[in-house]
C-alpha positions in Angstrom: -12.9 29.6 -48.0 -12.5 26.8 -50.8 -8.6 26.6 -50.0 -8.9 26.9 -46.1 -11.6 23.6 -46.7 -8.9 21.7 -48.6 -6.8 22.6 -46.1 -9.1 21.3 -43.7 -9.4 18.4 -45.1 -5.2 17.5 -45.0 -4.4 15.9 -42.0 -8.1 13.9 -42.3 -6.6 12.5 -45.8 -3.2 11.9 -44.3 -4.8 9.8 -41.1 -6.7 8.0 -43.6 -3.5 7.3 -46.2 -1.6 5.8 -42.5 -4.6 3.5 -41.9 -4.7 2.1 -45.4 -1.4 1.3 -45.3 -1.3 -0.1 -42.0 -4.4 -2.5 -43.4 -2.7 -3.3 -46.7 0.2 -4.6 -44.8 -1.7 -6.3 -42.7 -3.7 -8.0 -45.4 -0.8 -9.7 -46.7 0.1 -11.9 -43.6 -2.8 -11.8 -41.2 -6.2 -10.8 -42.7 -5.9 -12.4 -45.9 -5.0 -15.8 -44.2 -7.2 -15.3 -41.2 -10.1 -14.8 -43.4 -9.2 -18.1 -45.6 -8.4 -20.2 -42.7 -4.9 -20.6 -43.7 -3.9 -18.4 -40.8 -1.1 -20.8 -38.5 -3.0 -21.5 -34.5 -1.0 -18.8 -32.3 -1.5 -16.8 -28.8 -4.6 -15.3 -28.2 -2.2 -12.5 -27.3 -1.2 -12.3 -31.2 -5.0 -12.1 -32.4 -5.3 -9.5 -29.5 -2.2 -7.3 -30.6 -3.6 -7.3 -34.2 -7.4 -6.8 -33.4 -6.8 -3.6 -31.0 -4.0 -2.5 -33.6 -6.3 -2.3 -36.8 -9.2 -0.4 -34.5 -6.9 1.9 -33.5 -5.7 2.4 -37.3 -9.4 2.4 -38.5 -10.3 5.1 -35.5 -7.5 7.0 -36.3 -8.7 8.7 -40.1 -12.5 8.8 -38.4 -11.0 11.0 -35.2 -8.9 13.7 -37.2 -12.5 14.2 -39.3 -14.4 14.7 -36.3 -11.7 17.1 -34.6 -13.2 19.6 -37.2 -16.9 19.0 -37.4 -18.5 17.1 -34.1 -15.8 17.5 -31.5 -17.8 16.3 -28.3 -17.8 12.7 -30.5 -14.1 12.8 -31.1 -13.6 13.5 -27.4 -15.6 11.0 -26.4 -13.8 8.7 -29.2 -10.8 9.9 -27.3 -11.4 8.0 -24.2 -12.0 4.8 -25.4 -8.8 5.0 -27.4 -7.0 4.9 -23.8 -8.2 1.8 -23.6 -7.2 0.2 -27.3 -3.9 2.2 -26.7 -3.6 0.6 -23.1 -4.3 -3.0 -24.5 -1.8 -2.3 -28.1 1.1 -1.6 -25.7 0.4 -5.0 -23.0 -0.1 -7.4 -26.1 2.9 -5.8 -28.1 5.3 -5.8 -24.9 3.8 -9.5 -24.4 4.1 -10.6 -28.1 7.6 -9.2 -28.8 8.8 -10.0 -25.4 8.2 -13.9 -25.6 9.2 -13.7 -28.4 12.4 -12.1 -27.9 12.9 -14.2 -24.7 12.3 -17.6 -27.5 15.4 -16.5 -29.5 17.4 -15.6 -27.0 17.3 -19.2 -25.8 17.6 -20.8 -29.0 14.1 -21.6 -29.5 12.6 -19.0 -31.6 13.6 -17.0 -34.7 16.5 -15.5 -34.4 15.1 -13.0 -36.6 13.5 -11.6 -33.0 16.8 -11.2 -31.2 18.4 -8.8 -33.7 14.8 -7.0 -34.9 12.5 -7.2 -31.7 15.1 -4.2 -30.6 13.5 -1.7 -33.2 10.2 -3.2 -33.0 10.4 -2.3 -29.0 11.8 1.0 -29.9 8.8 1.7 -32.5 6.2 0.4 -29.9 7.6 3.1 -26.9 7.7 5.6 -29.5 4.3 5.4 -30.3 3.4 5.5 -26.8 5.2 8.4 -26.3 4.2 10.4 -28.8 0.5 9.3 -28.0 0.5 10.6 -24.1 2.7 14.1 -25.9 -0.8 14.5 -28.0 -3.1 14.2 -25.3 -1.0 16.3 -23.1 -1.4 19.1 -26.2 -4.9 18.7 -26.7 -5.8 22.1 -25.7 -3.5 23.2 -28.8 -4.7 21.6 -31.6 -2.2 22.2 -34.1 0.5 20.1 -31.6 -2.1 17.4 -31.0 -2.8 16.8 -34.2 0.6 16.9 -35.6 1.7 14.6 -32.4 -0.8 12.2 -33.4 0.5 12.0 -36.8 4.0 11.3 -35.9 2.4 8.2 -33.3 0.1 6.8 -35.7 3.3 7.1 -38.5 5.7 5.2 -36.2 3.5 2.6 -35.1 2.6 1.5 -38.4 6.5 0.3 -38.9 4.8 -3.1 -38.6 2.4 -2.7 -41.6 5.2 -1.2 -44.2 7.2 -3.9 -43.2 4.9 -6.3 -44.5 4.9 -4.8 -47.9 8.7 -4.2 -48.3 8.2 -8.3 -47.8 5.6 -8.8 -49.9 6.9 -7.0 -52.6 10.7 -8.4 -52.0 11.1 -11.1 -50.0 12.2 -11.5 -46.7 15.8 -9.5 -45.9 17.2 -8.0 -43.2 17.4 -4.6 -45.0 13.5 -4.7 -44.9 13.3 -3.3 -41.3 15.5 -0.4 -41.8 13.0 0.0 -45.3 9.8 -0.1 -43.2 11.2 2.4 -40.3 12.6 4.8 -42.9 9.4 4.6 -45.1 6.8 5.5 -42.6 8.6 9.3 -41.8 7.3 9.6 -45.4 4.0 10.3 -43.7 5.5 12.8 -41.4 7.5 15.0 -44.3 4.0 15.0 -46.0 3.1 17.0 -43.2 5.9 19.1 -43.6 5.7 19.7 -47.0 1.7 20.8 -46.3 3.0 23.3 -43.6 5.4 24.7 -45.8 2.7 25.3 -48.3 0.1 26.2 -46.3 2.0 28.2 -43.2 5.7 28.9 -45.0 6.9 27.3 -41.9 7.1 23.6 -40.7 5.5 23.2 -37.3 7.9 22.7 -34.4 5.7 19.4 -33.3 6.7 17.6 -36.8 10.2 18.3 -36.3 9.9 16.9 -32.5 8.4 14.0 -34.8 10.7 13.6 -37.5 14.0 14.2 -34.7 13.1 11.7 -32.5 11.9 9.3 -34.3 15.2 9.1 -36.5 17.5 9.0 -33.3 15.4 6.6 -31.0 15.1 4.0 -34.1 17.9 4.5 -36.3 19.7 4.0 -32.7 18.0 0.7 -31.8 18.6 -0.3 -35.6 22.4 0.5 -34.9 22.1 -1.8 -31.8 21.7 -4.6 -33.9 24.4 -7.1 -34.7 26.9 -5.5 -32.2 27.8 -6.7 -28.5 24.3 -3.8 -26.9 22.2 -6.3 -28.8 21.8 -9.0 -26.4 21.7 -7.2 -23.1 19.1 -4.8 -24.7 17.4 -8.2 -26.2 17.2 -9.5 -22.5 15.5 -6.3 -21.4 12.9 -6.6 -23.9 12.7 -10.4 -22.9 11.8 -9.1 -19.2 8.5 -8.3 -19.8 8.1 -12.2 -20.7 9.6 -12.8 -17.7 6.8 -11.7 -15.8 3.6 -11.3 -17.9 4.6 -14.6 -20.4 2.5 -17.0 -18.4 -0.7 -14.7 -20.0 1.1 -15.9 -23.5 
């Protein structure tokens, strides 16, 4: 009984070790200057993005506790994380997408034309493997492992921050962040082997895709794809940028 609690307690502990880093990252460039004022004035859009964003992270370590002991809560915890989940994907697509749509026309960054391609990719990823969760939560061993993979992808943004933090500001810090956050995914791998001699198929569906759909937007970058793929991504400002 002992072991089958620690067991239990795994994929809790592994939510939780996502959110921290997510928030650590974060501290470095948003809440540490937000809470000293230091903070530059931007979009509402980019307050939005990063309030709905940290929630989500901070909901996410509380909702894999309650799958095991008060499950009518994390349902209901469920449904309003449509909503946070509905609202991460508008701001992101906004944020990156006028942002994109800046560099492309010589105004912004360029930094955003080569890197708002992965960032995109990491953002429809998430989504994706959030909807493949819910659509496995009547087999909890998919859903949870689903959800692990999502919250491990979208928190590309936080470990970027602290490959930055910790070494400046290079072009080989993307690639860093994307590759560091399947870290979290192999964990769970290397608990299933333990625990089940077998890795379940839904961490290999994590680990798989993940790989292919960013280390293919990552290969985008710097050849003649990136700008049509750039303009894409810039659509969305196209449209929704006047809400910027």
């Amino acid at each position: 009984m002992a072991t089958q609690a620690r067991a239990g307690l795994f994929f809790p502990l592994l939510a939780l070790a996502i959110s921290l880093t997510a928030f650590t990252g974060f501290a470095f460039t948003y809440l540490g200057p937000l809470a000293t004022g230091t903070y530059a004035e931007v979009s509402w859009a980019v307050h939005a993005h990063g309030i709905v964003y940290l929630v989500w992270c901070a909901l996410l370590p509380v909702q894999a506790s309650l799958a095991r002991r008060a499950f009518h809560v994390h349902r209901a915890l469920g449904i309003v994380s449509l909503g946070l989940v509905a609202a991460m994907a508008f701001t992101g697509f906004l944020v990156v997408g006028v942002k994109v749509q800046a560099a492309l026309s010589g105004e912004g960054a360029p930094f955003w034309k080569s890197f708002g391609v992965p960032i995109a990719a990491g953002l429809v990823l998430f989504l994706g493997f959030y909807v493949a969760a819910l659509l496995n939560r009547g087999r909890p061993e998919w859903h949870k492992r689903l959800m692990i993979s999502a919250a491990a992808t979208v928190i590309a943004a936080g470990t970027w921050r602290l490959w930055v933090a910790g070494f400046g500001f290079n072009d080989w810090a993307m690639p860093a962040a994307i590759a560091s956050t399947k870290l979290f995914i192999v964990a769970g791998m290397i608990h299933d082997l333990a625990t089940r001699r077998r890795i379940h198929p839904a961490l290999w569906v994590g680990l798989i895709v993940s790989v292919a759909v960013e280390g293919g937007s990552l290969l985008i970058v710097g050849t003649p794809l990136e700008t049509p793929v750039a303009q894409a991504i810039a659509s969305f400002a196209d449209v929704f940028g006047w809400m910027y």
